[in-house]
C-alpha positions, 0 to 999 in steps of 0.5 A: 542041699543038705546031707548027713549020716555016715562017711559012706552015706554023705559020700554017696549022697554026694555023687547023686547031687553032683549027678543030679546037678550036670543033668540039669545043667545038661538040660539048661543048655539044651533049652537055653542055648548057652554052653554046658561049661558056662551054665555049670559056671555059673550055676555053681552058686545062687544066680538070680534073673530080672525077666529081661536077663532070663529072656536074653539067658535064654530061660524064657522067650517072652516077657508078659506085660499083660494079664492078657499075654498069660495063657492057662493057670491061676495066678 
C-alpha cells in the first residue's frame, strides 16, 4: 500500500499497516491452521494460490467443479 506526507504521518501510518498486517496473519492462522510464523513468512510479499494449493494451505475446504456445487451468489 502506499503512504505519504509528513516524517510523523508516514511513520504512524507505518505501525497501523503493520498492526493491520499481524491481525490478518493472526486470523489466517486461526482458520487455516498453519503457524503464525509461517503465514507471516510467507505473507511478506505477493503469494498467488491454484484452488488445490489454497485447499491443501487450508484457505478453503472444497473445490467447485460444478455450477451445481456453488450455493447462494451471482457469478
Amino acid at each position: 500500500g502506499g503512504i505519504g506526507g509528513t516524517a510523523t504521518d508516514i511513520r504512524i501510518q507505518a505501525e497501523q499497516m503493520a498492526i493491520t498486517k499481524r491481525t490478518m496473519a493472526e486470523i489466517n492462522a486461526k482458520h487455516t491452521g498453519q503457524t503464525l510464523e509461517k503465514i507471516l513468512i510467507d505473507s511478506d510479499r505477493d503469494n498467488w494460490f491454484n484452488a488445490e494449493d489454497a485447499k491443501a494451505y487450508g484457505f478453503i475446504d472444497h473445490i467447485a467443479t460444478s455450477d451445481g456445487q456453488v450455493s447462494g451468489g451471482k457469478a
